[in-house]
N, C-alpha and C positions, 0 to 999 in steps of 0.2 A: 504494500500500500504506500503511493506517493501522497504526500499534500500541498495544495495549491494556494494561494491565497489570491483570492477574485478581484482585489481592488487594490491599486499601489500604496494608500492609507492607508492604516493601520486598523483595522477593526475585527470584529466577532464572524467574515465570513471567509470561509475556507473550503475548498473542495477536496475530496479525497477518491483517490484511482485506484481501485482494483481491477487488476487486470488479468483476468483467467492464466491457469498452467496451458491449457489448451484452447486455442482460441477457436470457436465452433462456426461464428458469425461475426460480419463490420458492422454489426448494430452497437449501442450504447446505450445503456438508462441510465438514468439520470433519478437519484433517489431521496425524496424529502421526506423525512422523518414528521411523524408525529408529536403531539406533545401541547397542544391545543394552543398554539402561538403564546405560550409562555418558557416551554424547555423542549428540547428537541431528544426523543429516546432512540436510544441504539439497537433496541432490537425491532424498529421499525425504521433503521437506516443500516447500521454496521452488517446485523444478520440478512439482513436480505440483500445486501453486496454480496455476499462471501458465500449465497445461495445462489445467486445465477455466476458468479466465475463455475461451480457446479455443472453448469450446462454450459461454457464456454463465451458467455455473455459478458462483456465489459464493462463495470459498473463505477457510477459513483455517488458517494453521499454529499449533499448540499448542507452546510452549515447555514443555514440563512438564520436573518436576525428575528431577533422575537422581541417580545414587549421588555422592555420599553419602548424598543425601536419599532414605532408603528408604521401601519400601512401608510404611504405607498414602498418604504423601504425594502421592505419583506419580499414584493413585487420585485423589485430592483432588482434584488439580489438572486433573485429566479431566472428572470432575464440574462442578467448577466451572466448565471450558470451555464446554460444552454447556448449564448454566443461565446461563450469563452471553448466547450469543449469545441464546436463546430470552427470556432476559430482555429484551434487546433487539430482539427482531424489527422492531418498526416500526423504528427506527432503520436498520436493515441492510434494509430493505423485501424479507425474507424471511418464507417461512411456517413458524411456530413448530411446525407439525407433521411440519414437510421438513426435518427436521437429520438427516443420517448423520455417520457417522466413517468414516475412513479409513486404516489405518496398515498399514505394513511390518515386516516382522521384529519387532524389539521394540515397535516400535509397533502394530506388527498384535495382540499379546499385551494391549496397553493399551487399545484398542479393544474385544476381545473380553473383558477383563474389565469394561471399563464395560459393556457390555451382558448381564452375568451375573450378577456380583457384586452382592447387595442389600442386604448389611448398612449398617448406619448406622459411620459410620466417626470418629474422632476431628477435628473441625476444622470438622464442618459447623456448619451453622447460625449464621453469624457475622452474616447480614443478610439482607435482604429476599429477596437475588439466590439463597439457598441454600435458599429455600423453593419454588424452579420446579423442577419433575422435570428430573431429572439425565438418562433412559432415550433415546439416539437412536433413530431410526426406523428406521435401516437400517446395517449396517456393513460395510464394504468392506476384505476383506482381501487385501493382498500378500505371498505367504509368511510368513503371521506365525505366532510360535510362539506354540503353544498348551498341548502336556502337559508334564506333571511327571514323568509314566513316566520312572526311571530308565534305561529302555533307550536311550528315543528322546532325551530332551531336552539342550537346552541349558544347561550347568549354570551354567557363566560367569555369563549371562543371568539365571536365576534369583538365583545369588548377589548379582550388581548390585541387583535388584530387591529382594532382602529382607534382604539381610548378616547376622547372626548370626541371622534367623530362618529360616534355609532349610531346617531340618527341615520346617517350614510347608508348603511350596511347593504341597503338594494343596489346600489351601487358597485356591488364586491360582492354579489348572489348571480354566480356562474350560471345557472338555471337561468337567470336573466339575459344571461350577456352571448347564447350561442348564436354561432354564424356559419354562413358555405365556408367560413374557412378554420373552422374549430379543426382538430384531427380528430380519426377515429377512438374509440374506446373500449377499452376492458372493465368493470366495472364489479366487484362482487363486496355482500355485507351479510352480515349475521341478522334474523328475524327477532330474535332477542336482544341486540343492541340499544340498551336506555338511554348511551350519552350521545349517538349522532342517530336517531331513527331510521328506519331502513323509508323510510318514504324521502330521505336526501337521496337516495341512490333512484328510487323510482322517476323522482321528477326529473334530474340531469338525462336521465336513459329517454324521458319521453320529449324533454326538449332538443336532444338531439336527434332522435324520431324524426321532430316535428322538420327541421331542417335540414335530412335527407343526409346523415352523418352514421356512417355505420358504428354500430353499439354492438357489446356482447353483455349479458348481465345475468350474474348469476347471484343468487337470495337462497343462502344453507337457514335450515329454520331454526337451528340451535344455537347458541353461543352466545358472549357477550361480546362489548366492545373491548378494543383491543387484542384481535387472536393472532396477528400477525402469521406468523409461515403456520400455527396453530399444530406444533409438533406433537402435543398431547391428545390433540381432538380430531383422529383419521377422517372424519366426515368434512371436518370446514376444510381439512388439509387438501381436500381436493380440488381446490379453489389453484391450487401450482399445478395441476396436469392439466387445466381447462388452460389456464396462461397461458403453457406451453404451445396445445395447440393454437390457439390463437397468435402467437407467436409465427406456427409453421401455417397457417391458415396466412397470412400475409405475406410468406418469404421474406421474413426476420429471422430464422432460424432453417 
């Protein structure tokens, strides 16, 4: 494992390369942790790098900043993840057009607004690296939250995420924000999930439906949140051979 640090200042964000014994495929993910935009957990970044080197995939974990450093930072630092590897493809002897993202919970929410989100945001364009498209190819969601719906959401989470601007928060509810140029998605969550409801997964899956954006989505009826690669629970575990194929269903793998 190398690490990187994203921005020539000095701060909290750093990228980490794992790089397969055997390389299988030139694809790349790109992997944001969870941790509900206040701390970011490792075994919903560190272990699921060191599970697709497993399968020959190139992985890496995104440090991005959390609260206090509110949105639109968080954003930034996503952005800048995905033009810095792509910036480097030859280095990383990846295909600049095989970059996905992957995240969980809060991270799954970081992910699916990098791929919705299009406004120009405060901080870009510092250098060379800020001028390669931000947009992944594919994005792989873990129970991640997604609406603003007072009914359903996570408000903690949004708070973390935007602090005194949380009247905002429709503004940063991906469900909101899909377009012809979101990418495709993988999408699976636990039907027992009490901290991001399986109806954030329902509604991304029928907004991108709605937009003619190929979806996969799969809802285990067991578990709670946070199952991650869910090593103990064989039934959610199956949630990494459906990846898989989806994976070779696209010739990523």
């Amino acid at each position: 494992m190398k690490s990187y640090n994203l921005w020539e200042e000095e701060n909290s964000t750093k990228i980490e390369w794992y790089e397969p014994k055997e390389k299988k495929t030139d694809i790349a993910v790109l992997i944001f942790p969870g941790g509900g935009y206040y701390t970011l957990c490792d075994y919903e970044g560190k272990d699921y790098a060191e599970y697709l080197n497993t399968l020959g995939v190139t992985a890496f974990v995104v440090y991005y900043r959390c609260k206090p450093n509110y949105f639109p930072l968080t954003l930034l630092d996503a952005r800048r993840a995905v033009r810095f590897v792509r910036a480097n493809a030859k280095k990383f002897e990846i295909n600049e057009n095989g970059i996905l993202v992957m995240g969980s919970s809060a991270g799954g929410h970081l992910c699916a607004l990098l791929s919705t989100y299009t406004q120009s945001i405060a901080g870009e364009e510092v250098d060379e690296i800020d001028k390669v498209d931000y947009m992944p190819n594919g994005q792989v969601m873990c129970y991640g939250l997604i609406s603003s719906d007072d009914e359903i959401t996570n408000e903690w989470c949004f708070r973390n995420l935007l602090g005194e601007r949380y009247a905002d928060k429709n503004e940063v509810s991906p469900e909101l924000l899909v377009s012809d140029k979101t990418p495709k998605a993988f999408i699976w969550q636990t039907g027992e999930d009490t901290s991001v409801v399986v109806e954030h997964s329902y509604r991304y899956a029928t907004a991108l439906y709605k937009k003619g954006i190929p979806c996969e989505l799969h809802v285990f009826p067991y578990g709670a949140h946070g199952r991650a690669l869910a090593l103990s629970e064989p039934h959610v575990a199956q949630w990494k051979l459906l990846f898989i194929n989806w994976l070779k269903l696209n010739g990523w793998l």
